[in-house]
PDB file of the backbone (N, CA, C, O) and the ligand in Angstrom, with CONECT records:
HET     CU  A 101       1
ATOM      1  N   UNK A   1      15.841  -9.166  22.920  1.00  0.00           N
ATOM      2  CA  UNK A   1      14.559  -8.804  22.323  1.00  0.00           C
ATOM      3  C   UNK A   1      14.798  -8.130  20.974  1.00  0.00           C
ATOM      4  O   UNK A   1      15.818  -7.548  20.605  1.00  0.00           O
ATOM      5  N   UNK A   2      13.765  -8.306  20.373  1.00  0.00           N
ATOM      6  CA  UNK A   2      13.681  -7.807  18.835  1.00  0.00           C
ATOM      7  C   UNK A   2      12.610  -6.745  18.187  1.00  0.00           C
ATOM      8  O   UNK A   2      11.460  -7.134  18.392  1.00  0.00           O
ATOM      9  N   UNK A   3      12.663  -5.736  17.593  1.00  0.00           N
ATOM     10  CA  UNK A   3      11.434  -5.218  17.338  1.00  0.00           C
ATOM     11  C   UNK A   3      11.362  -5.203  15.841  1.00  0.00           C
ATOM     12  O   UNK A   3      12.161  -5.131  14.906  1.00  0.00           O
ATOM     13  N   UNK A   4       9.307  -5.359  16.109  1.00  0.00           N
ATOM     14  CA  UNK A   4       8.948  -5.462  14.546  1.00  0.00           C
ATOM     15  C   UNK A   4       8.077  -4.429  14.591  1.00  0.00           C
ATOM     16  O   UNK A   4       7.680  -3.885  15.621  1.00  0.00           O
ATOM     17  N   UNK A   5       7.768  -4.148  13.447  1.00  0.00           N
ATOM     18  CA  UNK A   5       6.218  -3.143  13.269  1.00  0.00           C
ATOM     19  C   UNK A   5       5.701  -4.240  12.236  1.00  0.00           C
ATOM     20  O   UNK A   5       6.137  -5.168  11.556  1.00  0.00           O
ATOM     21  N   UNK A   6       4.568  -3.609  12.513  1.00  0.00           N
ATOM     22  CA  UNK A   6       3.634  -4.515  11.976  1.00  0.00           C
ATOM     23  C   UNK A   6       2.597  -3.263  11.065  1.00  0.00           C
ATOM     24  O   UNK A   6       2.325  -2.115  11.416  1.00  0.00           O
ATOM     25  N   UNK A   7       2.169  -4.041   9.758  1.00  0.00           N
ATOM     26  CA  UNK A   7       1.418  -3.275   9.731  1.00  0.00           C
ATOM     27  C   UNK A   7      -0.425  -4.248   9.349  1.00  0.00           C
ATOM     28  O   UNK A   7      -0.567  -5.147   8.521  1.00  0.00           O
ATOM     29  N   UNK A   8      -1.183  -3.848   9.968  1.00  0.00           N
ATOM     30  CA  UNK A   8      -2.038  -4.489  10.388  1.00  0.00           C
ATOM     31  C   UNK A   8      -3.638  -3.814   9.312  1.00  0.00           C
ATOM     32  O   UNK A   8      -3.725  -2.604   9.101  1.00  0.00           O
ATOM     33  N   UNK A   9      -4.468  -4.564   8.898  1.00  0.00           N
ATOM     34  CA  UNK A   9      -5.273  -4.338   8.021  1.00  0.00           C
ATOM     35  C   UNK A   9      -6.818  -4.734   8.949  1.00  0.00           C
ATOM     36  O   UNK A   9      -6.919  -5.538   9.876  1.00  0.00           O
ATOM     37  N   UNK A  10      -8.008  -3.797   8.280  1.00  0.00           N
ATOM     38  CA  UNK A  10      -8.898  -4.363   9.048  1.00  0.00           C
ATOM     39  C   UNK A  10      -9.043  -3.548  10.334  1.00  0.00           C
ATOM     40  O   UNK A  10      -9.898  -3.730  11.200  1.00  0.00           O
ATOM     41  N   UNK A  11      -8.205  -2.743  10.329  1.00  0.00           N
ATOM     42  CA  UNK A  11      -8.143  -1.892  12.009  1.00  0.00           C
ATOM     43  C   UNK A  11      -9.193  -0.551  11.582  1.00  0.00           C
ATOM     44  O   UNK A  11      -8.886   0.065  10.562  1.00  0.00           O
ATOM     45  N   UNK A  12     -10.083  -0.228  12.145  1.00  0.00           N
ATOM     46  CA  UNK A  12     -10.725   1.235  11.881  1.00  0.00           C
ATOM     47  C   UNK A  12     -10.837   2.128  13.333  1.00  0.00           C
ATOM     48  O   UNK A  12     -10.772   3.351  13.217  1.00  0.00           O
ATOM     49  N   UNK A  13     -11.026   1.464  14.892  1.00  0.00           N
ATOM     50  CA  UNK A  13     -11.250   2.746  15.061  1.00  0.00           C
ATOM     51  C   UNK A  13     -10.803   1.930  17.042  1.00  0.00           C
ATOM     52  O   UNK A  13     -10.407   0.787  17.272  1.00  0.00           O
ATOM     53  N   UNK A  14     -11.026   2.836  17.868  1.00  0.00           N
ATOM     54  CA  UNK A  14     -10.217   2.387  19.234  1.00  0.00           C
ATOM     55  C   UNK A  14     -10.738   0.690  19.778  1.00  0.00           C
ATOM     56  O   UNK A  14     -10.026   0.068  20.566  1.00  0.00           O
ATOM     57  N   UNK A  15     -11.765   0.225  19.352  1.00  0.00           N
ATOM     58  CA  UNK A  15     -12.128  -1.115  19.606  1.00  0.00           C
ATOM     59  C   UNK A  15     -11.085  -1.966  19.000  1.00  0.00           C
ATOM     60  O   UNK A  15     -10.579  -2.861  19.676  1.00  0.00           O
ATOM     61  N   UNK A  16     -10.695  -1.742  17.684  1.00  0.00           N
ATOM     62  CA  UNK A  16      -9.856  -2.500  16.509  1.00  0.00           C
ATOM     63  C   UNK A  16      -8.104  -2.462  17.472  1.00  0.00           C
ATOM     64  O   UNK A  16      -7.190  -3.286  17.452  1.00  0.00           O
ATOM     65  N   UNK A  17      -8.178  -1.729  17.887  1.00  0.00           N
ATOM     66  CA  UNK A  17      -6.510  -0.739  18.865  1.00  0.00           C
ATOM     67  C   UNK A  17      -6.741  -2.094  20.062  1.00  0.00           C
ATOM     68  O   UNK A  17      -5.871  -2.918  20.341  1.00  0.00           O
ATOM     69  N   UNK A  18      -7.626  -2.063  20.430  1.00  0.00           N
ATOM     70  CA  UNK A  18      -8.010  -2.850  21.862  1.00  0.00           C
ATOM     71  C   UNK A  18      -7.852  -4.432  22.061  1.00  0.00           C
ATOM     72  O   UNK A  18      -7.389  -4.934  23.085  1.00  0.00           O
ATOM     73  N   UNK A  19      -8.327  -5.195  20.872  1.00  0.00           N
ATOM     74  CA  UNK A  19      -8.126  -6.289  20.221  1.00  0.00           C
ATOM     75  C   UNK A  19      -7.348  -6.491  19.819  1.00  0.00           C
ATOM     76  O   UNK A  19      -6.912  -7.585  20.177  1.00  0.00           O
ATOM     77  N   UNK A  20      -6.536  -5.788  18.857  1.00  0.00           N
ATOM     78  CA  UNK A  20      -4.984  -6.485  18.424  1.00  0.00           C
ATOM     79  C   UNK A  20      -4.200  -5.909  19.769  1.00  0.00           C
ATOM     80  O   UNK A  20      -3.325  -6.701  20.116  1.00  0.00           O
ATOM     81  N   UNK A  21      -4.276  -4.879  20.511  1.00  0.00           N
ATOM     82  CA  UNK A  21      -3.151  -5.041  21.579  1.00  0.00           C
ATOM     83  C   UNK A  21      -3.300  -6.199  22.168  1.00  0.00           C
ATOM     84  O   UNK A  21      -2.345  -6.972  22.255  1.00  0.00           O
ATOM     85  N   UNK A  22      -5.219  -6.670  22.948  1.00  0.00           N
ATOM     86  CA  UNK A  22      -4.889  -7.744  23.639  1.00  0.00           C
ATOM     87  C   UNK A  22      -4.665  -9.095  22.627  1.00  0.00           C
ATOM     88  O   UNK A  22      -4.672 -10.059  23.392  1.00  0.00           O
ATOM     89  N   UNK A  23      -4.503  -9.494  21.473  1.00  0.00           N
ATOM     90  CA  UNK A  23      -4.081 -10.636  21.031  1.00  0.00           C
ATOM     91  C   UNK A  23      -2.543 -10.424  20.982  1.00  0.00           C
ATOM     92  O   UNK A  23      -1.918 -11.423  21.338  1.00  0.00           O
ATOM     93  N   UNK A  24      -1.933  -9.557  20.692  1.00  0.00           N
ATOM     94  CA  UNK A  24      -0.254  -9.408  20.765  1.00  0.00           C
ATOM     95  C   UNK A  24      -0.015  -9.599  22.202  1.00  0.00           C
ATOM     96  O   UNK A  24       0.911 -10.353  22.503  1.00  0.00           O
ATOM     97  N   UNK A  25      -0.809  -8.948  23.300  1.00  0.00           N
ATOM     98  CA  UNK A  25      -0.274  -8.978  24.958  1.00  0.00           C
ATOM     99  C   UNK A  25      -0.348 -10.698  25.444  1.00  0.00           C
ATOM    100  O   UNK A  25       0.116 -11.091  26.514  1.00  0.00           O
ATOM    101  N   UNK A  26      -1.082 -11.678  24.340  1.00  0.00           N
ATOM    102  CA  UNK A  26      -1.852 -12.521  25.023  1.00  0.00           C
ATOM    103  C   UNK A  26      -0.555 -13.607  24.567  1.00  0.00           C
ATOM    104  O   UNK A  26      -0.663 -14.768  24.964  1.00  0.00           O
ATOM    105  N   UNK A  27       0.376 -13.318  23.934  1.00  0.00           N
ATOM    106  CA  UNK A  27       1.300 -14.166  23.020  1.00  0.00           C
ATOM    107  C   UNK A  27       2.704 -14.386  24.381  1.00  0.00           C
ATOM    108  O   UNK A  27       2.651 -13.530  25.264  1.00  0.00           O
ATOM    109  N   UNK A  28       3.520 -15.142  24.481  1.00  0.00           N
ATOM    110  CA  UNK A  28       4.571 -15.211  25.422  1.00  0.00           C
ATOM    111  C   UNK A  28       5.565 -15.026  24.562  1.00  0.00           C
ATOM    112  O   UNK A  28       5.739 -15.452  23.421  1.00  0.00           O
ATOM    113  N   UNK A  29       6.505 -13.998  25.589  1.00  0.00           N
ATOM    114  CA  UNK A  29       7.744 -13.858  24.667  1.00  0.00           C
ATOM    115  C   UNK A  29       7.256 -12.365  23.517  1.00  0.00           C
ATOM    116  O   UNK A  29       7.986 -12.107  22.560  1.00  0.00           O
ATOM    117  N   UNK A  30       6.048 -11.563  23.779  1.00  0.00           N
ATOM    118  CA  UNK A  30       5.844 -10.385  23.348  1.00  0.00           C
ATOM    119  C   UNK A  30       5.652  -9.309  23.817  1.00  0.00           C
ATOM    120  O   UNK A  30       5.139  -9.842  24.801  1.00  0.00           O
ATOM    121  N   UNK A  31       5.549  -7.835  24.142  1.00  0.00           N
ATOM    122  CA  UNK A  31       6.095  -6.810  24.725  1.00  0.00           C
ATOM    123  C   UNK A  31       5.106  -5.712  23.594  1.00  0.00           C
ATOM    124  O   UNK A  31       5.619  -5.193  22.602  1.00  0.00           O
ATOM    125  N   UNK A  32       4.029  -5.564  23.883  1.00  0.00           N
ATOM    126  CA  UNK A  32       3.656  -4.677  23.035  1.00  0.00           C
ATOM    127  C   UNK A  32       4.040  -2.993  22.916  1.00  0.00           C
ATOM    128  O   UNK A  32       3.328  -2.247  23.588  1.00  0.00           O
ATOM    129  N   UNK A  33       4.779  -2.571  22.357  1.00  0.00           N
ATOM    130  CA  UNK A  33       4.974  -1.156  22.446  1.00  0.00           C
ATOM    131  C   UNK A  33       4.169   0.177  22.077  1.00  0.00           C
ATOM    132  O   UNK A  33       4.085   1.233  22.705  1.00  0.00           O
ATOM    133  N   UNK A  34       3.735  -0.118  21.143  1.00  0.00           N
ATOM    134  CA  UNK A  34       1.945   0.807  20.663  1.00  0.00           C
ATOM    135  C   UNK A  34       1.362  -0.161  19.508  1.00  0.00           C
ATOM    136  O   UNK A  34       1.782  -1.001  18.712  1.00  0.00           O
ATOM    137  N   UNK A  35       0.224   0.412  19.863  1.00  0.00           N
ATOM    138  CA  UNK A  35      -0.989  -0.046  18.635  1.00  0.00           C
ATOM    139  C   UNK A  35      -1.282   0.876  18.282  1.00  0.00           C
ATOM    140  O   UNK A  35      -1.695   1.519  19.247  1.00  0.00           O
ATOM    141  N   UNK A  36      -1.380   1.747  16.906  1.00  0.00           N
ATOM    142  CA  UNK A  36      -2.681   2.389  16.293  1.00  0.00           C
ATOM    143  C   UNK A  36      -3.463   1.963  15.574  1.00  0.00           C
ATOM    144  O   UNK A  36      -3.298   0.746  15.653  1.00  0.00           O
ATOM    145  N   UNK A  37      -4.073   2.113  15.039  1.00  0.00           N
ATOM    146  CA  UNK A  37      -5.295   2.421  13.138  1.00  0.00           C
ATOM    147  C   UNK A  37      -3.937   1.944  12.741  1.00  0.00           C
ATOM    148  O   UNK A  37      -2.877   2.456  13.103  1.00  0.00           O
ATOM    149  N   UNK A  38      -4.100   0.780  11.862  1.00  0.00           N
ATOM    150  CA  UNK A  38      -3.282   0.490  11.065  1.00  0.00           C
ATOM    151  C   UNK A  38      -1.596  -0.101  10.953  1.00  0.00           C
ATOM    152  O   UNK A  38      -0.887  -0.359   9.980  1.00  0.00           O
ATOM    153  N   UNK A  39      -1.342  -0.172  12.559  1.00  0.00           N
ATOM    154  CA  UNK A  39      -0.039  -0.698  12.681  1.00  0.00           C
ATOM    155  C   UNK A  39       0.297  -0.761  13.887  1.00  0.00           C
ATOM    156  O   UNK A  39      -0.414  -0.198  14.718  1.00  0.00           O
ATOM    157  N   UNK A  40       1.334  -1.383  14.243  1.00  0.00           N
ATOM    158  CA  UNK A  40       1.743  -2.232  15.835  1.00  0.00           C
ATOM    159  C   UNK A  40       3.014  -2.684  15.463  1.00  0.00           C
ATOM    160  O   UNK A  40       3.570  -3.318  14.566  1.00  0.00           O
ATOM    161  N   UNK A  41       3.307  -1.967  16.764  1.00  0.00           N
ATOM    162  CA  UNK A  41       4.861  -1.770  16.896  1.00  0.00           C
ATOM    163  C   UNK A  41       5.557  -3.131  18.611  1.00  0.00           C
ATOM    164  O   UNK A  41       5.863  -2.582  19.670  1.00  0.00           O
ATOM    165  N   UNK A  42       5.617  -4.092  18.538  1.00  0.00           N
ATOM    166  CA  UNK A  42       6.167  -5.026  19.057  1.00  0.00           C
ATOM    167  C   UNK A  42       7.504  -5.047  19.283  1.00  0.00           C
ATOM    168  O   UNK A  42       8.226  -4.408  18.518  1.00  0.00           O
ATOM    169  N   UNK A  43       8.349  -6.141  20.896  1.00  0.00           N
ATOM    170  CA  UNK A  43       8.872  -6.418  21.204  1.00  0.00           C
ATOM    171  C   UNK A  43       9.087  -7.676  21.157  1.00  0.00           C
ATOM    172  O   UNK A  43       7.969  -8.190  21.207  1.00  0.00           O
ATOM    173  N   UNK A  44       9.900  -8.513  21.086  1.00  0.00           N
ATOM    174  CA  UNK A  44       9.462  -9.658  21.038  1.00  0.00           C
ATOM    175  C   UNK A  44      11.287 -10.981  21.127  1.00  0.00           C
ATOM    176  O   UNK A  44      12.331 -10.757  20.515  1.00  0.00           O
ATOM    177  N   UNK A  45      11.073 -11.934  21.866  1.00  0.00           N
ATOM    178  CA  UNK A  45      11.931 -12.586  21.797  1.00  0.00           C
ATOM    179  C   UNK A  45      12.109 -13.890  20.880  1.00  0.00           C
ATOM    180  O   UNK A  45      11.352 -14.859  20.829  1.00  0.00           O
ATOM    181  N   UNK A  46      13.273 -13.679  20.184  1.00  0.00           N
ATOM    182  CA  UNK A  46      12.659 -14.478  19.199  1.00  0.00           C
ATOM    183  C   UNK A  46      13.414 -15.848  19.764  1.00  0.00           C
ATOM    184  O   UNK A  46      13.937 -16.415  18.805  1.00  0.00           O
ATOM    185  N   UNK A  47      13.601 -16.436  20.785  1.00  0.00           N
ATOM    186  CA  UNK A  47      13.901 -17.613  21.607  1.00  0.00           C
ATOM    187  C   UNK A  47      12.172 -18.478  21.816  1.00  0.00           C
ATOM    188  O   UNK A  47      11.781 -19.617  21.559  1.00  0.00           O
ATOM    189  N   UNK A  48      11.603 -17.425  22.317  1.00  0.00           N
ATOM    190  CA  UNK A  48       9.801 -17.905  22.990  1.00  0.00           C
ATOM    191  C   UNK A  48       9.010 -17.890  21.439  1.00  0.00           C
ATOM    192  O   UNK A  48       8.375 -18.820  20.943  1.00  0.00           O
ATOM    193  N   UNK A  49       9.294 -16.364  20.779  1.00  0.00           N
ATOM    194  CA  UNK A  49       7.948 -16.267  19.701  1.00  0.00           C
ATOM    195  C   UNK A  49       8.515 -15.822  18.163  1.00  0.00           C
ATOM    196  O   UNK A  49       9.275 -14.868  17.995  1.00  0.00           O
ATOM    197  N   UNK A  50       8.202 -16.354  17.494  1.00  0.00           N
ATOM    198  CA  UNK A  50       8.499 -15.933  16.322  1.00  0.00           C
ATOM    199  C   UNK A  50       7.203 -14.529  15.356  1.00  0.00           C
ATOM    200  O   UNK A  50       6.021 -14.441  15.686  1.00  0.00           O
ATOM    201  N   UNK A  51       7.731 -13.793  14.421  1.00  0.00           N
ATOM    202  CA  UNK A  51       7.389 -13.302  13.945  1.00  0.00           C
ATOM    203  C   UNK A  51       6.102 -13.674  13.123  1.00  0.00           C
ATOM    204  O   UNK A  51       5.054 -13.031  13.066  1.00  0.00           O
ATOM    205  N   UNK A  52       6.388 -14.748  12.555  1.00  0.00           N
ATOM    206  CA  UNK A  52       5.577 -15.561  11.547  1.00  0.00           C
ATOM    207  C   UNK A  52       3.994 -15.823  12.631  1.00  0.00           C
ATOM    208  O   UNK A  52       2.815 -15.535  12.421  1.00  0.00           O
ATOM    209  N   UNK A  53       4.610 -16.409  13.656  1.00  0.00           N
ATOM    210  CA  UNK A  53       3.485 -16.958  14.859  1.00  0.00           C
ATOM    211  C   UNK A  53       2.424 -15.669  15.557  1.00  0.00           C
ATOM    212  O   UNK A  53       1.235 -15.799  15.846  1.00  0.00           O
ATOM    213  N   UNK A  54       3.260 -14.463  15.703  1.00  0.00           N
ATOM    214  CA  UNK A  54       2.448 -13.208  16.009  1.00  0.00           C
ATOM    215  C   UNK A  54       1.850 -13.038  14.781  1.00  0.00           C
ATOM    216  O   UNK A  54       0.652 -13.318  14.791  1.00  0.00           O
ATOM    217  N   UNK A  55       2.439 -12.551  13.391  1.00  0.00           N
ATOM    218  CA  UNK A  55       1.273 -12.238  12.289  1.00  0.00           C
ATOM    219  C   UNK A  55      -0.410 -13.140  12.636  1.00  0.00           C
ATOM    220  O   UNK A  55      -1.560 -12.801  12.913  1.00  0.00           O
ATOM    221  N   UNK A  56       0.489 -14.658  12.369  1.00  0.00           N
ATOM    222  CA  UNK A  56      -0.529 -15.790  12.952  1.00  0.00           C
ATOM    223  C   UNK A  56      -2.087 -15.504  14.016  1.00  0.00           C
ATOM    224  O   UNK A  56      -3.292 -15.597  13.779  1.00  0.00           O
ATOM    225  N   UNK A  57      -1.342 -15.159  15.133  1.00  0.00           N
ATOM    226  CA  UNK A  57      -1.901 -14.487  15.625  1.00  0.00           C
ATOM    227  C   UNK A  57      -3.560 -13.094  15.387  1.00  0.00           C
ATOM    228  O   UNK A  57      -4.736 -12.889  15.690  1.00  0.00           O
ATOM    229  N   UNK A  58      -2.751 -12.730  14.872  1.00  0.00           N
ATOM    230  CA  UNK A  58      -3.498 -11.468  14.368  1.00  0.00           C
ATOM    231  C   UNK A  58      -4.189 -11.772  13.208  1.00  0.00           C
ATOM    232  O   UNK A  58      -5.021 -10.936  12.858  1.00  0.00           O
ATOM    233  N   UNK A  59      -4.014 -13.022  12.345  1.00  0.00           N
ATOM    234  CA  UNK A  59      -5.069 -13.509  11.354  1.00  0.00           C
ATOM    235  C   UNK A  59      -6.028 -13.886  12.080  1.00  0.00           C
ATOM    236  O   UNK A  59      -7.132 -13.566  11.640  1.00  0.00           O
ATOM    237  N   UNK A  60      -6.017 -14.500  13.120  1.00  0.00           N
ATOM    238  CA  UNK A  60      -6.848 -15.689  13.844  1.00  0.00           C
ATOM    239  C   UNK A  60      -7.702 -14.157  14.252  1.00  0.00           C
ATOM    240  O   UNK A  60      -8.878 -14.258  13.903  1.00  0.00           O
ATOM    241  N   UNK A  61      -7.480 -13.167  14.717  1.00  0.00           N
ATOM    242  CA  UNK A  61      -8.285 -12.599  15.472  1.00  0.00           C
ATOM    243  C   UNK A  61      -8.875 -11.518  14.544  1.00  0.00           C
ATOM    244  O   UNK A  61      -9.591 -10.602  14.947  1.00  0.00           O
ATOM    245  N   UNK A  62      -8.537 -11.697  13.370  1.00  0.00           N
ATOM    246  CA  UNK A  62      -9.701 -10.862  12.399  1.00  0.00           C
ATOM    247  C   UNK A  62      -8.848  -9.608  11.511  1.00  0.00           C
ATOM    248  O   UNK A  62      -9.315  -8.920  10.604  1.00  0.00           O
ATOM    249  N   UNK A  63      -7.247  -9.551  12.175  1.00  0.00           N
ATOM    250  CA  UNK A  63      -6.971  -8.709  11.876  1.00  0.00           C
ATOM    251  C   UNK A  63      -6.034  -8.922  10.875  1.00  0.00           C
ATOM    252  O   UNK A  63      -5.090  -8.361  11.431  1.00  0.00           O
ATOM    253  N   UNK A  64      -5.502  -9.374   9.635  1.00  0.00           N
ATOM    254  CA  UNK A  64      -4.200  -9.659   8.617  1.00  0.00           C
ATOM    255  C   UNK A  64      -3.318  -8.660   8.806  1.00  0.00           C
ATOM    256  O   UNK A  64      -3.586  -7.464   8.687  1.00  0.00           O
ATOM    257  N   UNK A  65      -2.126  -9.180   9.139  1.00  0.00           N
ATOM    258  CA  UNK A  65      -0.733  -8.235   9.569  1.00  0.00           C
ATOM    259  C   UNK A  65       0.526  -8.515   8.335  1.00  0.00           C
ATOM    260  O   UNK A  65       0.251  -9.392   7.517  1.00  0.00           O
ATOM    261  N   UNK A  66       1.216  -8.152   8.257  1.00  0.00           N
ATOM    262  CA  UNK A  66       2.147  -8.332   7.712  1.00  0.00           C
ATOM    263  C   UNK A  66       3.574  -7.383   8.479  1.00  0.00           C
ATOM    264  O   UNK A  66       3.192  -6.441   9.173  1.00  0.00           O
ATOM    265  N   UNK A  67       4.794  -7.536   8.409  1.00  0.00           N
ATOM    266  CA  UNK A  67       5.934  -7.230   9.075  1.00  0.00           C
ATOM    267  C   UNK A  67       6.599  -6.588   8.102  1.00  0.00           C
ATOM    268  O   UNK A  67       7.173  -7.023   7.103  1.00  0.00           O
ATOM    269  N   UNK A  68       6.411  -5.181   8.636  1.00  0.00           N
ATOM    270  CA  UNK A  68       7.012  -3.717   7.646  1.00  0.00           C
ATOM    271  C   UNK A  68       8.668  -3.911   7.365  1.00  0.00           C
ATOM    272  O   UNK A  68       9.404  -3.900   8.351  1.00  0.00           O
ATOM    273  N   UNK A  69       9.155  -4.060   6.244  1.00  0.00           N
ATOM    274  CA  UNK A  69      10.768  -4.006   6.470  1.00  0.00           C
ATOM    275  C   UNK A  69      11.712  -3.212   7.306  1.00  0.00           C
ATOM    276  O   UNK A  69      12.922  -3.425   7.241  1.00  0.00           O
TER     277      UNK A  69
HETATM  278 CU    CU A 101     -12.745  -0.992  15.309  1.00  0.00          CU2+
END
């Protein structure tokens, strides 16, 4: 397993926390470790899921992510 943070745009308040956890929980091959306001901290195997495919993810559901260095 691999970890990324994420940092995630569009997030304001515990509904925004609730939604990107369940679109990251909903992915195979991901391991969510926290969500706040503004960033998400993931597990993830990069055999099942790629990085690129979770951001993906999180566009589709309203939220634009990008992967903190
Ligand atoms: Cu919200």
């Amino acid at each position: 397993m691999e970890h990324a943070k994420l940092d995630v745009s569009n997030m304001s308040c515990g509904h925004c926390v609730s939604r990107v956890h369940k679109a990251l929980a909903s992915l195979s091959g991901v391991t969510v470790t926290s969500v706040k306001v503004g960033e998400a901290d993931v597990m993830f195997d990069p055999t099942l899921q790629s990085l690129a495919a979770v951001t993906a993810a999180l566009d589709a559901a309203g939220y634009p992510a990008k992967v903190e260095p």
